[in-house]
N, C-alpha and C positions, 0 to 999 in steps of 0.2 A: 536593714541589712539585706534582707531578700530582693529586694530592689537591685541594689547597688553590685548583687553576686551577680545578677538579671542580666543586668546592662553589658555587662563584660563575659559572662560565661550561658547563655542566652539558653540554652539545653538542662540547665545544673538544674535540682531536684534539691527543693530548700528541705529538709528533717530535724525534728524537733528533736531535743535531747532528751532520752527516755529519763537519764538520772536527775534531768531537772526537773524533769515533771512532777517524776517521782516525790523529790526534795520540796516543790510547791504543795501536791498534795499534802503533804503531813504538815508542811505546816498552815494549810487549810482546814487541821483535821481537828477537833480536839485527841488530848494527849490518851485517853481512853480508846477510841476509836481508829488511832493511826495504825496500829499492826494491821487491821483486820482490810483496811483500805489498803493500804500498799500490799498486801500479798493479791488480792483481787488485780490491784494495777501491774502487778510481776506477770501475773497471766497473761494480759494484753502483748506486752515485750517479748515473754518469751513464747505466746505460740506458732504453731508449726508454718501456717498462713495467715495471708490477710482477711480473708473470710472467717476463722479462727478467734483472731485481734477485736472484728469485729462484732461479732457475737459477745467476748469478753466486754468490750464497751457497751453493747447493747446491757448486758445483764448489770453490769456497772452503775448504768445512766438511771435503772429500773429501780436496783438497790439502795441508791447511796442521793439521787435529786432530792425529795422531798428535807432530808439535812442537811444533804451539803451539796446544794445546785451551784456553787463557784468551781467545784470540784467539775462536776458534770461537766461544765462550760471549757476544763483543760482539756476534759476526752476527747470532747468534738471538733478538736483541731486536725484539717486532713494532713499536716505537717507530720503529725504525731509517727503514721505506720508508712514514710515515705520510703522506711527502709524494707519493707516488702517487697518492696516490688524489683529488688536485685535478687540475686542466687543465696540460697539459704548458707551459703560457707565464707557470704563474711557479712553475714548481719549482725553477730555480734561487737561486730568492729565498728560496724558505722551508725548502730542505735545510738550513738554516744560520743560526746566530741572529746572526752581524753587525750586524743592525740594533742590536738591543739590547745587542750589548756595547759596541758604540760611544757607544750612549747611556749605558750604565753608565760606561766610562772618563770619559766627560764629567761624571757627576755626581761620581765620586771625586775627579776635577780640581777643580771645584768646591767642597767640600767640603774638601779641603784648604789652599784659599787661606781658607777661613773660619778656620782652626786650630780652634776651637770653639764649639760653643754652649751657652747657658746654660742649656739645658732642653729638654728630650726633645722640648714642645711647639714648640720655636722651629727645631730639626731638621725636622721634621714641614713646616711651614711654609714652611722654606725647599726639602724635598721638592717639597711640592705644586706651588710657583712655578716650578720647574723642568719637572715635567711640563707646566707648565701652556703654558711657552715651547715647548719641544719641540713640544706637541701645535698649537699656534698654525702654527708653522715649516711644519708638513706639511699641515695642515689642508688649501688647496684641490690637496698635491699628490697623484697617484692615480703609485703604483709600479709599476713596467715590467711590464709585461704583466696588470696586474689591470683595467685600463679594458676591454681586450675579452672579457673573462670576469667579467663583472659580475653577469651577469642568473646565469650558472651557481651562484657562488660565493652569491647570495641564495637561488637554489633550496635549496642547502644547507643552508641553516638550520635 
C-alpha cells in the first residue's frame, strides 16, 4: 500500500494505526498480561512529543522483549509515531484511520444491497459515485483542529 500511496502522492507520510497496533498487541499478549501492555502502549499515543513516544518505546522494548519480543518488533515500526511530526491539534485525528473505515464499512454496506454487478465497469461506477457523495458531504467541512493549522500544514507541502 505504502508503495502505491508513493507513486501517486510522492510527499504522503505513510502512519500506522495506533488502534491496530494496539488490537495486535493484545492479541500478542496472553490474556493475563494484556491490560498492563496496552496501558504502557496508550502512553506511546498519547504523549506530548515524539521524544516522549520514544522514551515510552524505549522502556516498552526494556520491559516487555524478553516475553513478548513479537510485541517489541510492532514498537519498532518508524510508521508507528508518523503522526508527530504534524501540530499537536489534530493528532488525535490522524493516529488512527477511522475516517476511512467508516467510509469503507459504508461502501460494503453499499455494495451489498447491490448483490451484484454486471461488469467490472458498472462496480467502478458505482465506486466513483460514492466517493463522489462522500467527497460532496465534507466538502465545505474543515476537521477538528485542522482550520487553525492550516497555513502550517500548507508549508508542508
Amino acid at each position: 500500500i505504502e508503495e502505491s500511496i508513493h507513486s501517486v502522492y510522492p510527499n504522503a507520510q505513510f502512519q500506522q494505526c495506533c488502534v491496530h497496533v494496539s488490537r495486535n498487541i493484545a492479541h500478542k499478549v496472553r490474556v493475563r498480561g494484556r491490560k498492563e501492555i496496552c496501558e504502557d502502549f496508550k502512553l506511546v499515543y498519547q504523549a506530548n512529543s515524539k521524544e516522549e513516544a520514544l522514551d515510552h518505546i524505549d522502556f516498552m522494548t526494556r520491559k516487555w522483549k524478553k516475553q513478548y519480543p513479537r510485541v517489541v518488533n510492532l514498537l519498532l515500526n518508524p510508521a508507528l509515531l508518523t503522526f508527530y511530526n504534524f501540530p499537536h491539534a489534530i493528532r488525535r485525528t490522524i493516529y488512527s484511520t477511522n475516517l476511512i473505515e467508516g467510509f469503507n464499512k459504508q461502501l460494503k454496506r453499499y455494495t451489498r444491497r447491490k448483490e451484484q454487478f454486471p461488469n467490472e465497469e458498472s462496480l467502478e461506477r458505482f465506486f466513483i459515485s460514492q466517493f463522489n457523495q462522500y467527497n460532496q458531504k465534507f466538502l465545505g467541512r474543515i476537521h477538528k483542529g485542522f482550520k487553525e493549522i492550516q497555513d502550517t500544514l500548507e508549508s508542508m507541502i
